[in-house]
Steps between C-alpha positions, in 0.01 A plus 500: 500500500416773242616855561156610600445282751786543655476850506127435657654271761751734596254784525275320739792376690610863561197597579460207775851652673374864489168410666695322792710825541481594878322800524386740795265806552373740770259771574393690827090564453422823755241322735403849676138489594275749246319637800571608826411502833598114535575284785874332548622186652755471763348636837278427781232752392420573163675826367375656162707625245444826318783526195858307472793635549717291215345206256356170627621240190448127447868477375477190216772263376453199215728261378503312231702193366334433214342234672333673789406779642517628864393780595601688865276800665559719781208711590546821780215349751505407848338224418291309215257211489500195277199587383628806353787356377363221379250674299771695319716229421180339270477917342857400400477182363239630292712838379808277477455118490775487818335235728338595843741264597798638418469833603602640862310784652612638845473858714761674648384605850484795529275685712410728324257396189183466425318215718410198325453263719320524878753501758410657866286839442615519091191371304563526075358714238331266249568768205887471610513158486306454133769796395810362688427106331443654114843723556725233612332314144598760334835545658632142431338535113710838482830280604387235200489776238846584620647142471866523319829323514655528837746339716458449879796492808416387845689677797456521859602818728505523905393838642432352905484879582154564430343169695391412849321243616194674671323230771710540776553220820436669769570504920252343709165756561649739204194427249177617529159283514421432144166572345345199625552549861841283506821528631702190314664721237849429530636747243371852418494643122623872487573579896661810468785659500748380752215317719678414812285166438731407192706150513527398161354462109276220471629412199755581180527767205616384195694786382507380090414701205390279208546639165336393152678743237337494133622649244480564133740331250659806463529547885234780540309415843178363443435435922617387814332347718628437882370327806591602870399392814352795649125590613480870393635831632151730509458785725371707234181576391297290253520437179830429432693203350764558831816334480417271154382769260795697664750240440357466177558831368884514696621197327393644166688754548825337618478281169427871300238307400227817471463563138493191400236369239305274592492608821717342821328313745652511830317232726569408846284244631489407882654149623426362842455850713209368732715547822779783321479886517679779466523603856803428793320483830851379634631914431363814577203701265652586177502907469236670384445501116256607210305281363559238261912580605556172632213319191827685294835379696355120510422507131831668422700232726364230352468636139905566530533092626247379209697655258862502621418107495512513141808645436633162393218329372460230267184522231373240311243439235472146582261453763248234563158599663312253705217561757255343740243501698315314756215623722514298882199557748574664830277481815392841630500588861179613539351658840319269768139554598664658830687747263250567314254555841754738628575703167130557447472659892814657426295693215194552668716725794687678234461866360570405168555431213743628431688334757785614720601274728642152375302251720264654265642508155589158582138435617371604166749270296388191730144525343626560153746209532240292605312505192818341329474104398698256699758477251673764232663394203851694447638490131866431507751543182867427419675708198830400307646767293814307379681399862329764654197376800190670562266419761142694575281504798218682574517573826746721678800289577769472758854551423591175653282286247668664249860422597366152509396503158817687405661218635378171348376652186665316201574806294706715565446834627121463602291764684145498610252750361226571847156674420456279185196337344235589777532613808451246857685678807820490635680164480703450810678153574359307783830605721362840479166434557574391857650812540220706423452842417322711233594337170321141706205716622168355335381736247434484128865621507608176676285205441655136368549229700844529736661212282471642222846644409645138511234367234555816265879410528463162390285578212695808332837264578319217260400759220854657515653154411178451228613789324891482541492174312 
């Protein structure tokens, strides 16, 4: 072999390893609405919003291993629908060639963002919803142009402290008539504080802190990005990123991580919190604080956990990426002609809207449930990021399903991302749905069929062993 074509060999061979260099990126896009008043998600009755009080972000991670590229979002909503997300997935793959199907897109929870998506008296602004899909575009294309050489360390904290399980089994005659007239409810979400009713959670916490820690070659942080299992804190008025974007900006200080360039990206995404808050009913009222104090002491607790995890971590540069996706069909439990007979009378007697009083409210989501189709289709993904396990749902998940998952997933650690690629209600397991309550109440919060925990189960379980292979 002559000279020159060796040295042409060896040029393209080098080349070939540099390309399949592991690399990693991040960028938080501001997602704050350009004009105010507007409506926010997360109550009975509508409430409008007239400024923020700290940034909304979509918070933006991609990998990339030369092979493929994954990205991860986090937006500060309540909730988002597919059709929003799925409309800024193709705006990506346009900008940035990643596939629709390999990115993940999911909201945090809070309750106190911009309303995207109808739930009870919260109906969306159309302009918010063009602006929010085109930002998170732009976000994930902003954490492209930032791709460099990075390594990657996968930890898991416990901070229990800040979880309790909020449906409640109650004594005999202790829980009021729902809002369809019944008395079956055998458990009662958010009682109150020391109800005399109380006998025990209806179900478990799962106290750990998942940690993705990225880093630059030279060990500058580029982002971490957590998971915990916890609903939201709130109590403060809207907008505000509550407990993520406060965690967020905590853990970037803890890692001294604030002049940094590019940026940090702190990210905490929420993990199977359908049936978790913040709040011990078992102990008295906590004293009386300002607000966004106790948004502050949660994100400081488990800021301190996420990064105190890391203290011994291993990083590595050698990471495969893998990730699927499957979409299932669920049946939807739509209202009877009875219902529907009862919630338009309901309506007819009623002062509203707005409405008040909850048979009502609930009255109101019968009709607009009813003009659902007899079966949803729920988009389900599984992520490997070296040994690490990712699994998304879009729907808002309880803790026990994820524990399950924990379990027989075939990487190891794993965690469940809630809230991700559409939005379809609260996702119960058919042990809970017997027990009733709000999260099993029919609304567009709560609509899929009772089994269909089990079947969501079965399929993430199959894509976690497709992509661990």
């Amino acid at each position: 072999m002559s000279r020159y074509l060796f040295a042409v060999v060896l040029t393209l061979w080098c080349g070939t390893f540099a390309q399949a260099e592991f690399r990693a990126g991040a960028f938080a896009m501001n997602v704050n609405p350009p004009k105010y008043p507007i409506s926010t998600n997360g109550n009975m009755r509508d409430s409008l919003a007239k400024g923020a009080h700290d940034p909304l972000h979509a918070r933006c991670l991609v990998f990339d291993d030369g092979k493929t590229k994954i990205a991860l979002v986090v937006v500060d909503s309540c909730m988002i629908p597919r059709e929003l997300m799925d409309a800024a997935k193709v705006l990506t793959q346009k900008a940035t060639g990643i596939p629709t199907n390999r990115i993940l897109i999911s909201a945090t929870h809070c309750h106190t963002a911009p309303t995207v998506t109808g739930v009870f008296q919260s109906e969306p602004d159309p302009e918010y919803v063009a602006y929010l899909t085109q930002k998170i575009a732009d976000g994930i294309e902003a954490a492209v142009k930032n791709l460099e050489p990075a390594e990657v360390a996968f930890t898991v904290g416990k901070e229990p402290n800040q979880l309790f399980n909020r449906r409640w089994k109650m004594k005999a005659g202790s829980i009021p008539m729902n809002p369809f007239g019944g008395t079956n409810d055998l458990v009662q979400m958010n009682p109150g504080y020391q109800n005399p009713g109380l006998v025990e959670p209806a179900g478990p916490i799962d106290p750990e802190v998942s940690v993705i820690s990225v880093r630059s070659k030279k060990g500058r942080p580029i982002a971490l990005f957590a998971n915990y299992s916890l609903h939201y804190v709130g109590g403060v008025t809207p907008l505000s990123a509550d407990y993520f974007g406060a965690f967020a900006d905590r853990v970037m200080q803890l890692l001294d991580a604030t002049q940094v360039e590019p940026k940090f990206v702190g990210v905490m995404s929420n993990g199977t919190s359908g049936d978790v808050n913040n709040v011990r009913f078992a102990g008295p009222p906590p004293p009386a604080s300002q607000p966004f104090d106790r948004i502050r002491i949660v994100a400081d607790a488990v800021a301190r956990v996420a990064v105190d995890s890391l203290k011994d971590a291993k990083y590595s540069d050698q990471l495969t990426l893998n990730m699927a996706e499957r979409e299932i069909e669920l049946g939807v439990r739509l209202p009877s002609d009875d219902d529907l007979k009862y919630a338009r009378k309901l309506l007819e007697m009623a002062k509203g809207p707005p409405y008040d009083k909850m048979p009502e409210i609930y009255a109101r989501e019968s009709l607009l449930l009813a003009k659902y189709p007899k079966t949803v289709k729920v988009k389900l993904q599984a992520i490997r990021i070296g040994e690490q396990g990712i699994c998304a749902i879009p729907c808002e998940v309880f803790t026990e399903i994820g524990l399950s998952l924990k379990k027989q997933s075939p990487l190891k650690p794993t965690f469940t991302i809630s809230l991700a690629n559409g939005y379809n209600g609260y996702l119960p397991t058919p042990e809970q749905h017997k027990l009733g309550g709000y999260e099993t109440w029919r609304a567009r919060s709560s609509y899929v069929e009772v089994d269909a925990s089990p079947k969501v189960e079965t399929v993430l379980l199959e894509l976690l062993k497709e992509v661990a292979k």
